[in-house]
DRENLUM-216465 format. One record per atom (N, C-alpha, C): residue number from 1; x, y, z; residue in three letters; atom name. Coordinates in nm, 3 decimals, always signed. Last residue first. Example, Ala and Ser with C-alpha at 12.3 -4.5 7.8 and 13.67 -1.06 7.14 Angstrom:
// residues 2
2,+1.285,-0.225,+0.708,SER,N
2,+1.367,-0.106,+0.714,SER,CA
2,+1.290,+0.003,+0.787,SER,C
1,+1.319,-0.569,+0.780,ALA,N
1,+1.230,-0.450,+0.780,ALA,CA
1,+1.320,-0.330,+0.780,ALA,C
END
This chain:
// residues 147
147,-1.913,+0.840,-0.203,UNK,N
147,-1.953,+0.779,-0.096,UNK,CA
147,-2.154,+0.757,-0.197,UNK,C
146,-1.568,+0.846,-0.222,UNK,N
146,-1.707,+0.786,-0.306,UNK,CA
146,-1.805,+0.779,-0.159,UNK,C
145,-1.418,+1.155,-0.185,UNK,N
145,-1.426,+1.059,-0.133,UNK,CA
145,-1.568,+1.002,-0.223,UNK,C
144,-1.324,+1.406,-0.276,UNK,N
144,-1.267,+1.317,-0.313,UNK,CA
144,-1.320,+1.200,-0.283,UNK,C
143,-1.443,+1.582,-0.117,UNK,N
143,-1.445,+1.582,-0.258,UNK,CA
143,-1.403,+1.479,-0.352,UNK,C
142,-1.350,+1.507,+0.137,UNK,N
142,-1.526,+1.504,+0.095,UNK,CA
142,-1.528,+1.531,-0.061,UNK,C
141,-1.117,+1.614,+0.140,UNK,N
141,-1.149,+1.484,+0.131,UNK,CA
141,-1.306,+1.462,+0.094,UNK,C
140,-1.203,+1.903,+0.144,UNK,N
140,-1.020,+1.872,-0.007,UNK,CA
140,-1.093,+1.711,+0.023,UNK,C
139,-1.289,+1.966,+0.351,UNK,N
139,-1.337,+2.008,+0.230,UNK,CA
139,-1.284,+1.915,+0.094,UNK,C
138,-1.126,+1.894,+0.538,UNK,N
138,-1.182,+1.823,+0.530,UNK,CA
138,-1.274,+1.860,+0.378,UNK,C
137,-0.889,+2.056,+0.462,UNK,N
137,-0.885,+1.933,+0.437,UNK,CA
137,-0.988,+1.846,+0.441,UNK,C
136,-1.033,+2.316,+0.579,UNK,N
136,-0.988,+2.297,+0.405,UNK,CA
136,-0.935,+2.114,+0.411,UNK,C
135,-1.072,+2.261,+0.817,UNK,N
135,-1.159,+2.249,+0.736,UNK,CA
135,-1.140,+2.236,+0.596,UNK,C
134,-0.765,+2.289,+0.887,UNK,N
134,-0.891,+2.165,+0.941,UNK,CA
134,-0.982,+2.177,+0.822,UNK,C
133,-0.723,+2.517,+0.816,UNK,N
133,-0.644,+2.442,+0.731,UNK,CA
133,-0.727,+2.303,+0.786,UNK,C
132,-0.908,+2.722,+0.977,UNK,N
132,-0.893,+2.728,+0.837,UNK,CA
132,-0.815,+2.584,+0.770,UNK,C
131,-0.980,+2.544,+1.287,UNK,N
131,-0.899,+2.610,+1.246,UNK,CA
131,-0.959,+2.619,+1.080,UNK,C
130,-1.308,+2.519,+1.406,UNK,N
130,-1.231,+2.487,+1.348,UNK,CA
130,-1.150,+2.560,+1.248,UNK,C
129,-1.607,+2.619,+1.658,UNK,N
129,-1.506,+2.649,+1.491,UNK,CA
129,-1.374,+2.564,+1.519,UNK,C
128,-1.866,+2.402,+1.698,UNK,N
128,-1.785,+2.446,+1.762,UNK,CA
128,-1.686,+2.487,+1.632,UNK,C
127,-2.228,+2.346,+1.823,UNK,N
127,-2.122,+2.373,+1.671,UNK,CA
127,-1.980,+2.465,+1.747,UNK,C
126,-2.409,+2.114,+1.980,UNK,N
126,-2.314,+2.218,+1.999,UNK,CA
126,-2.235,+2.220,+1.876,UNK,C
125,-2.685,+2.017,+2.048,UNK,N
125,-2.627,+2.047,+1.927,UNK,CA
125,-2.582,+2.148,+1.979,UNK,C
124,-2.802,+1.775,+2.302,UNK,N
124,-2.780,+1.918,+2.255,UNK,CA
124,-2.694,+1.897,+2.190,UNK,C
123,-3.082,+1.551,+2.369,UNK,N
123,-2.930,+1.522,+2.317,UNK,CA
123,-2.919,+1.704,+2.258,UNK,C
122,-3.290,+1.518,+2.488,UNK,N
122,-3.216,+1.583,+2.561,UNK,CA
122,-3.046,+1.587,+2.518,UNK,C
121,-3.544,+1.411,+2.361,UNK,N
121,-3.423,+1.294,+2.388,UNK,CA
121,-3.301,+1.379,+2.518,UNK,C
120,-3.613,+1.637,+2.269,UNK,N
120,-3.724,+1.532,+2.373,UNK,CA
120,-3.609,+1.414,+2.431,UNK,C
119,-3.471,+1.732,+2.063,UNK,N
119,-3.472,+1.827,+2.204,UNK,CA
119,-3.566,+1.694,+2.336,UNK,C
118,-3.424,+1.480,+1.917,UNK,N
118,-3.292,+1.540,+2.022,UNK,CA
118,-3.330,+1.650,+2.108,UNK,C
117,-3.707,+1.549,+1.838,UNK,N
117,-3.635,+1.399,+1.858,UNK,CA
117,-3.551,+1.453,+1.965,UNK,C
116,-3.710,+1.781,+1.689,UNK,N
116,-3.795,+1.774,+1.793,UNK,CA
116,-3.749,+1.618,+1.896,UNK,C
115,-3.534,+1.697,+1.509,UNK,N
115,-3.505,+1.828,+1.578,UNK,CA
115,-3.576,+1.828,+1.696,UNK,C
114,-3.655,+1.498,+1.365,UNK,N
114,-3.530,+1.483,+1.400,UNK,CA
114,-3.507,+1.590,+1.518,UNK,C
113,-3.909,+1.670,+1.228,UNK,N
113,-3.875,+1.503,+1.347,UNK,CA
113,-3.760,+1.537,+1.424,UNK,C
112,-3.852,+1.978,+1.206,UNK,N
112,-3.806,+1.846,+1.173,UNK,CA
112,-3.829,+1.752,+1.250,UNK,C
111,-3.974,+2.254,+1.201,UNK,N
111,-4.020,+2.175,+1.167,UNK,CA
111,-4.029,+2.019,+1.145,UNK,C
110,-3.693,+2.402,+1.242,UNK,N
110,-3.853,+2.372,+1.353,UNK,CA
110,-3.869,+2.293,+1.340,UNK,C
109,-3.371,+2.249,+1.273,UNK,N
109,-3.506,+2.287,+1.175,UNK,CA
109,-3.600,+2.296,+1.240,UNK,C
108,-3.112,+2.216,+1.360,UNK,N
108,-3.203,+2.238,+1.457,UNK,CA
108,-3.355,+2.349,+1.336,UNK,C
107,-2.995,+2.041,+1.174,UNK,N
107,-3.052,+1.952,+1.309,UNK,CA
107,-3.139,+2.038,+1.377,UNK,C
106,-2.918,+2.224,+1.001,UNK,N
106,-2.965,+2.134,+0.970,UNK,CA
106,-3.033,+2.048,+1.085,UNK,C
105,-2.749,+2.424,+1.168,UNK,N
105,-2.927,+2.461,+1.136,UNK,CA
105,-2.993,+2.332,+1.080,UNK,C
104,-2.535,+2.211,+1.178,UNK,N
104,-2.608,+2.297,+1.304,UNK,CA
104,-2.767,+2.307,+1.262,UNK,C
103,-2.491,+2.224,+0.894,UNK,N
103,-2.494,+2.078,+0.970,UNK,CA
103,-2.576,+2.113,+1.101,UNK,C
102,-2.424,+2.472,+0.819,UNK,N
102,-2.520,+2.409,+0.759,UNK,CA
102,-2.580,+2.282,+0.861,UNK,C
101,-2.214,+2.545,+1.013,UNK,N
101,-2.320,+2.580,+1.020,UNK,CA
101,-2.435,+2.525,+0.931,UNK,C
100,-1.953,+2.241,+1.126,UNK,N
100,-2.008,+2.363,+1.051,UNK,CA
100,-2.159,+2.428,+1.089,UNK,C
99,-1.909,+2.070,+1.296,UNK,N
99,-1.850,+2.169,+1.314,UNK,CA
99,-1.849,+2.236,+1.192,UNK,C
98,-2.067,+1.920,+1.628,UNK,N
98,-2.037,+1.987,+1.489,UNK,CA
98,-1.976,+2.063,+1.452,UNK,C
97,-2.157,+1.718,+1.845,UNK,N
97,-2.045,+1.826,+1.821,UNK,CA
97,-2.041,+1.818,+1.671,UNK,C
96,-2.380,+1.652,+2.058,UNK,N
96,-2.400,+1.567,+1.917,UNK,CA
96,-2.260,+1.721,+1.894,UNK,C
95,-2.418,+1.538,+2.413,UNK,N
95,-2.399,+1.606,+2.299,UNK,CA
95,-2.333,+1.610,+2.153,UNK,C
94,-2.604,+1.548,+2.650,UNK,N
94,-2.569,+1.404,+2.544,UNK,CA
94,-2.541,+1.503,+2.468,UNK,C
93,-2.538,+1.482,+3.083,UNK,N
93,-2.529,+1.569,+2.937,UNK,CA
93,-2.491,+1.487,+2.800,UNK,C
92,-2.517,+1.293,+3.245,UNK,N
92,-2.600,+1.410,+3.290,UNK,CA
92,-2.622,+1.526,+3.142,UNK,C
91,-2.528,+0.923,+3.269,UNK,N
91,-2.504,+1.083,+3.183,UNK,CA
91,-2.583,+1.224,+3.208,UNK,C
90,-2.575,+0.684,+3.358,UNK,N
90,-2.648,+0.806,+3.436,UNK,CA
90,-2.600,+0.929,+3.374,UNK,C
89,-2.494,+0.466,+3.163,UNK,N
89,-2.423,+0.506,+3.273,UNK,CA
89,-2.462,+0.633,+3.336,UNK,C
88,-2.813,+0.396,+3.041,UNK,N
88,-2.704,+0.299,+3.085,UNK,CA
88,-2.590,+0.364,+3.252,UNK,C
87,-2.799,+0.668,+2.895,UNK,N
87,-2.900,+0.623,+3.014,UNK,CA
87,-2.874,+0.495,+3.111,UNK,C
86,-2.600,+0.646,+2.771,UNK,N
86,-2.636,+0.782,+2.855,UNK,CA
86,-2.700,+0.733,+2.954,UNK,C
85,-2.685,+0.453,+2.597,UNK,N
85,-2.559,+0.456,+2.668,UNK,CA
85,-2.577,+0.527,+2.760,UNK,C
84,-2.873,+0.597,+2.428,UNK,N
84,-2.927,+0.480,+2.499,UNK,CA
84,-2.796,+0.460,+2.605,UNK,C
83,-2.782,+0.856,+2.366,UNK,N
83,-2.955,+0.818,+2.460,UNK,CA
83,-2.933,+0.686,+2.503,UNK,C
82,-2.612,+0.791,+2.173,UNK,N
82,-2.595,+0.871,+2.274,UNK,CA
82,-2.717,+0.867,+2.407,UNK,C
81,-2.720,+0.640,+1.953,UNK,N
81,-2.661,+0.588,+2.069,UNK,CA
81,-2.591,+0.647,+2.180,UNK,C
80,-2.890,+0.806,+1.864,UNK,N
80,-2.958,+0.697,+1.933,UNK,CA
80,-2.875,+0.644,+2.071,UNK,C
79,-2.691,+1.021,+1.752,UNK,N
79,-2.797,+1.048,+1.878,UNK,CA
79,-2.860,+0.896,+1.972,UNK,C
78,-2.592,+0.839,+1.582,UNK,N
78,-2.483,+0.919,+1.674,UNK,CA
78,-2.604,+0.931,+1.814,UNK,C
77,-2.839,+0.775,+1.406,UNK,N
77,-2.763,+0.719,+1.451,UNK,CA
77,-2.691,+0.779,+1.624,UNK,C
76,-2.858,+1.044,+1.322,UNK,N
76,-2.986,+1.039,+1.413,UNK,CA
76,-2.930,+0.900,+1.481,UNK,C
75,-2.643,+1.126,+1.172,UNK,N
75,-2.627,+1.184,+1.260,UNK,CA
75,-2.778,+1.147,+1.368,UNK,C
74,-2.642,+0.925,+0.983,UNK,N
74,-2.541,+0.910,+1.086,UNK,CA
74,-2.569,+0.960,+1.169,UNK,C
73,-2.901,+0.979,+0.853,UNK,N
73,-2.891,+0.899,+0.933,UNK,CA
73,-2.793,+0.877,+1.033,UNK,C
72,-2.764,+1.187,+0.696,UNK,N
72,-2.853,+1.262,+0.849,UNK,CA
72,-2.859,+1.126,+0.922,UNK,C
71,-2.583,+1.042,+0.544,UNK,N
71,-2.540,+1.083,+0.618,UNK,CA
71,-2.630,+1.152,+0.784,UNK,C
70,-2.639,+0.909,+0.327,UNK,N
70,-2.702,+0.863,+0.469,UNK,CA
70,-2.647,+0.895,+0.575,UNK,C
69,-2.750,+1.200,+0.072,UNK,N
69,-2.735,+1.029,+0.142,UNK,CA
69,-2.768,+1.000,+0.254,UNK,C
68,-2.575,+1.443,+0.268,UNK,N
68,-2.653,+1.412,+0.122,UNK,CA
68,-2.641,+1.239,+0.187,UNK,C
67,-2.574,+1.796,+0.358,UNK,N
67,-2.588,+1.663,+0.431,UNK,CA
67,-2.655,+1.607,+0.270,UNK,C
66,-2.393,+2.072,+0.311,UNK,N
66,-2.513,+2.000,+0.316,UNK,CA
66,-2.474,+1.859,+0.324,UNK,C
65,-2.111,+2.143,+0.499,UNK,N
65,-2.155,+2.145,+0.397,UNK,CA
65,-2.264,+2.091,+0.408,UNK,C
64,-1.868,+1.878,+0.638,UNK,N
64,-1.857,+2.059,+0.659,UNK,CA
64,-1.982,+2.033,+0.505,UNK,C
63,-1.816,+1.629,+0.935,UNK,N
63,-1.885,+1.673,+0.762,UNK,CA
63,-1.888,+1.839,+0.771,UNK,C
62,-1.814,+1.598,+1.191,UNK,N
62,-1.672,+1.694,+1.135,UNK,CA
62,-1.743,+1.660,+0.976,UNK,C
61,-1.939,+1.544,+1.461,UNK,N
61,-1.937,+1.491,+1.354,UNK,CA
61,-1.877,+1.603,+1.283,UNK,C
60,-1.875,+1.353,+1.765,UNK,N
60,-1.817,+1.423,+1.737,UNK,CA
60,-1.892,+1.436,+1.537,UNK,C
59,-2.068,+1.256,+2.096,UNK,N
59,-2.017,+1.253,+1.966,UNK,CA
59,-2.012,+1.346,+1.859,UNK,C
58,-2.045,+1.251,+2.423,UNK,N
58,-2.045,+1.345,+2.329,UNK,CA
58,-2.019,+1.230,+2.171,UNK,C
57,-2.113,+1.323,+2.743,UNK,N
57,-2.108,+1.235,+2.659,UNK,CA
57,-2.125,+1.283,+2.527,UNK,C
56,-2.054,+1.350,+3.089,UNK,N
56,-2.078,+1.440,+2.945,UNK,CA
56,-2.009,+1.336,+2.857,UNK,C
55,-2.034,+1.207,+3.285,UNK,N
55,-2.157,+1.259,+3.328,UNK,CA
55,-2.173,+1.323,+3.165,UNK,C
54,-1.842,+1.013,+3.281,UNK,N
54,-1.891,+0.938,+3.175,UNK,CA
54,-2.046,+1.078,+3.214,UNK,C
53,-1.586,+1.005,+3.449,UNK,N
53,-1.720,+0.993,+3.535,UNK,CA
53,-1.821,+0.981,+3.431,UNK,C
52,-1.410,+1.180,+3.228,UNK,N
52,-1.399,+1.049,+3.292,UNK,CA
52,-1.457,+1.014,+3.387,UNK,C
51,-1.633,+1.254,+2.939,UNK,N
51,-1.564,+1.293,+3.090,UNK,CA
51,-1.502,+1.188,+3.168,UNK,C
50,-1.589,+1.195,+2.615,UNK,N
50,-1.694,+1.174,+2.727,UNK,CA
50,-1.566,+1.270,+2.824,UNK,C
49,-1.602,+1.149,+2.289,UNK,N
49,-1.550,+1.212,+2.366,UNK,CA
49,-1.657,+1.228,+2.513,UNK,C
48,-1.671,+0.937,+2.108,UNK,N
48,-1.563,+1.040,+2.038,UNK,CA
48,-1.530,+1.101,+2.182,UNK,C
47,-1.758,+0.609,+2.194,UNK,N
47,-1.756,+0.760,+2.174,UNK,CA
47,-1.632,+0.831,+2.201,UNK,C
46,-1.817,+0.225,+2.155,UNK,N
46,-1.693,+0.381,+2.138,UNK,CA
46,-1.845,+0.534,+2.120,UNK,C
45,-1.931,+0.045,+2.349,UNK,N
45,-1.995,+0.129,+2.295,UNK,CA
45,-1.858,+0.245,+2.279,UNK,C
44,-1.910,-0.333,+2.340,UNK,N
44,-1.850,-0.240,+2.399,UNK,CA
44,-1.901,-0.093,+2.336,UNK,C
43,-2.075,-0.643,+2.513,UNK,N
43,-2.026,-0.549,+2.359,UNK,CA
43,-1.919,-0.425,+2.408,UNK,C
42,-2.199,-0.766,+2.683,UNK,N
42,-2.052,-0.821,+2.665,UNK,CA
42,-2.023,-0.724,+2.553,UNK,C
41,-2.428,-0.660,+2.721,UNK,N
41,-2.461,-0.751,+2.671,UNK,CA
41,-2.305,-0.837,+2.642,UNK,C
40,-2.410,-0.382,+2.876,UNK,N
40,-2.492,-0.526,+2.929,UNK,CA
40,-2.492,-0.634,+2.869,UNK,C
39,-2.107,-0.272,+2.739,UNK,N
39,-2.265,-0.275,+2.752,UNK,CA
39,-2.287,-0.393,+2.806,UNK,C
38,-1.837,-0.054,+2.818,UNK,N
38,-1.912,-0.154,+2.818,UNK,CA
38,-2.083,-0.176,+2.826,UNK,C
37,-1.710,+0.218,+2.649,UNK,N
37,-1.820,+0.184,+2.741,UNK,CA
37,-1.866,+0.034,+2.710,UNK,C
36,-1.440,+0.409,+2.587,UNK,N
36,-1.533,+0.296,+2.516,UNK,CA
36,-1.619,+0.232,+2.662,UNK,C
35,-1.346,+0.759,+2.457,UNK,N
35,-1.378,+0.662,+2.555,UNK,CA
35,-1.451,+0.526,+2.488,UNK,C
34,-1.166,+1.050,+2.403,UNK,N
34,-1.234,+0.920,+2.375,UNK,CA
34,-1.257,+0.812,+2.444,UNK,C
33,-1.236,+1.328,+2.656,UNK,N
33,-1.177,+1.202,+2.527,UNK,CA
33,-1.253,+1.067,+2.551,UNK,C
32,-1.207,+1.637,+2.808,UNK,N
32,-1.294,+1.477,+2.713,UNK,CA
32,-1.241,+1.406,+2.639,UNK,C
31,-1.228,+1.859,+3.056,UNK,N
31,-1.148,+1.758,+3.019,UNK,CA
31,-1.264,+1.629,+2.933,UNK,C
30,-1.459,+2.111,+3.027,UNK,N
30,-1.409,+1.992,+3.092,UNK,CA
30,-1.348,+1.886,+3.070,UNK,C
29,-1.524,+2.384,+2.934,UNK,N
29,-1.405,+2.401,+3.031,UNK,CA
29,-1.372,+2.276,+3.114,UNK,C
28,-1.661,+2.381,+2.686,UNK,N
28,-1.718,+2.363,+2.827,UNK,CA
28,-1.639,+2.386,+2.920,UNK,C
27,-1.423,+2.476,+2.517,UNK,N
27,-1.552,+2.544,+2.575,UNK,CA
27,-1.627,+2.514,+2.691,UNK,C
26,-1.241,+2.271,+2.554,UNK,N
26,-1.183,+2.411,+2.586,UNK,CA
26,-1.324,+2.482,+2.651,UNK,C
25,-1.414,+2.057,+2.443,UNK,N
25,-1.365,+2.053,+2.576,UNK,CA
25,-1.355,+2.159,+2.635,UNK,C
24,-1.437,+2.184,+2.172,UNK,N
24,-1.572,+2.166,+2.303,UNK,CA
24,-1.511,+2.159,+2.442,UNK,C
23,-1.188,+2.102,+2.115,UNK,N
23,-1.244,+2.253,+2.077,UNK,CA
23,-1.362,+2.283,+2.216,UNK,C
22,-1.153,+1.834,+2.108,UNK,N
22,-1.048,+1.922,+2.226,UNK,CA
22,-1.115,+2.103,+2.180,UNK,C
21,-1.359,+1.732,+1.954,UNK,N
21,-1.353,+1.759,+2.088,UNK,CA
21,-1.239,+1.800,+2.163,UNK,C
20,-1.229,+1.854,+1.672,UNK,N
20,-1.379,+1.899,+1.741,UNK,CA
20,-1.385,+1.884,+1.922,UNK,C
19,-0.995,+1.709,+1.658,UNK,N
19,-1.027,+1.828,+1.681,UNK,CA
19,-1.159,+1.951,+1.778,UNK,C
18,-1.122,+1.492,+1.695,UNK,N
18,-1.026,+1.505,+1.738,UNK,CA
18,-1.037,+1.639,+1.820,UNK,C
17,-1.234,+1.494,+1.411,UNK,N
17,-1.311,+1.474,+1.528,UNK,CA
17,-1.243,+1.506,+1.623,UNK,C
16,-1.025,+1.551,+1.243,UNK,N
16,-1.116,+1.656,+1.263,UNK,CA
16,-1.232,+1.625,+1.413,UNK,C
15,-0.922,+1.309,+1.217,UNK,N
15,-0.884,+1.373,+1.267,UNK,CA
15,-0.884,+1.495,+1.286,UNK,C
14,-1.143,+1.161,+1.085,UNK,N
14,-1.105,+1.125,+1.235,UNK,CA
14,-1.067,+1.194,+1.315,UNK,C
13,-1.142,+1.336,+0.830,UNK,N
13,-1.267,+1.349,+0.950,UNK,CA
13,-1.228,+1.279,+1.099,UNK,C
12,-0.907,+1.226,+0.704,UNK,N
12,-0.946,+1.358,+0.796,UNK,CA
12,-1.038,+1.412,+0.860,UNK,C
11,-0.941,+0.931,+0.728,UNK,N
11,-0.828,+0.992,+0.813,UNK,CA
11,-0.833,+1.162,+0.850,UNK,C
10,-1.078,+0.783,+0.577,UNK,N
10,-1.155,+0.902,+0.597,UNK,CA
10,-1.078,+0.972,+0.771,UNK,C
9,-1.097,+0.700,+0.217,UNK,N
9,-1.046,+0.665,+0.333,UNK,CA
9,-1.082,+0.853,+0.446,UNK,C
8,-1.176,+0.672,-0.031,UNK,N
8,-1.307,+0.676,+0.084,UNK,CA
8,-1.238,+0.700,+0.225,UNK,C
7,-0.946,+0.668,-0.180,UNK,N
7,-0.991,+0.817,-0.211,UNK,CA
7,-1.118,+0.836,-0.062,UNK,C
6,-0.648,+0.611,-0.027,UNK,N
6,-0.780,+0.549,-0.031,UNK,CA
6,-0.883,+0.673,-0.056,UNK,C
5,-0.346,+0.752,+0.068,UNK,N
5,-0.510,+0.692,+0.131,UNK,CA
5,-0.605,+0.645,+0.036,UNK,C
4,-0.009,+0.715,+0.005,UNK,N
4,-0.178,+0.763,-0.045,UNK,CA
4,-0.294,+0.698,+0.056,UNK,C
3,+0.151,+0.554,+0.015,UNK,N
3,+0.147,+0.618,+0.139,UNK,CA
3,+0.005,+0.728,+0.130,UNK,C
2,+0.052,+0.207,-0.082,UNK,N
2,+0.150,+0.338,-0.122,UNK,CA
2,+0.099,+0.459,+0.020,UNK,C
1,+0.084,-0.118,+0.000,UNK,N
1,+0.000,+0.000,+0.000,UNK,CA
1,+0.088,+0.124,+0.000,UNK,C
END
């Protein structure tokens, strides 16, 4: 394998997630990372970024631009399993991290299922900025990528 990625390969959104939660962290002012949570069933549950008492629970989504495909699913995904884990380890906070503005207003539409979903679910949409050269890569891979 040559030192190229994979046009789907998706090394800069990982490492835009990254990003995203040491951005939130700063904001909330509470230490987060990645974490993996055991479930009742022997499985294990990754998220992008929790507290270490598991009270703030977070997933991270770094798409910049309109949402196409199955991607809103990711993001009603992200939520499910933020609610259901949350509720598992007593989470006091479920938050879905973005990091553009289309993606933001996109979740918080009056009119949307979805929107009314995460305010009843108690999962909050935090959009947090990202450096210029973050986003231009993630821009530069979403163009490139099949999806």
């Amino acid at each position: 394998m040559t030192g190229e990625g994979h046009p789907s390969d998706s090394r800069a959104q990982r490492q835009a997630e990254v990003a995203i939660i040491a951005a939130l962290s700063a904001q909330l002012g509470e230490p987060l990372a990645k974490t993996s949570v055991a479930t009742g069933n022997g499985g294990r549950v990754e998220l992008d970024g929790s507290t270490a008492d598991l009270t703030i629970l977070v997933e991270a989504y770094a798409h910049q631009g309109a949402l196409r495909g199955g991607q809103p699913k990711k993001l009603a995904t992200d939520a499910l399993k933020l609610t259901w884990i949350g509720r598992q380890v007593g989470a006091k906070r479920l938050i879905l991290a973005v990091a553009d503005r289309e993606v933001e207003s996109y979740l918080q539409r009056p009119t949307a299922w979805l929107t009314q979903a995460l305010i009843d679910l108690g999962v909050e949409v935090i959009r947090v900025d990202l450096d210029d050269s973050t986003v231009g890569s993630l821009r530069a891979a979403q163009t490139v990528q099949f999806r």
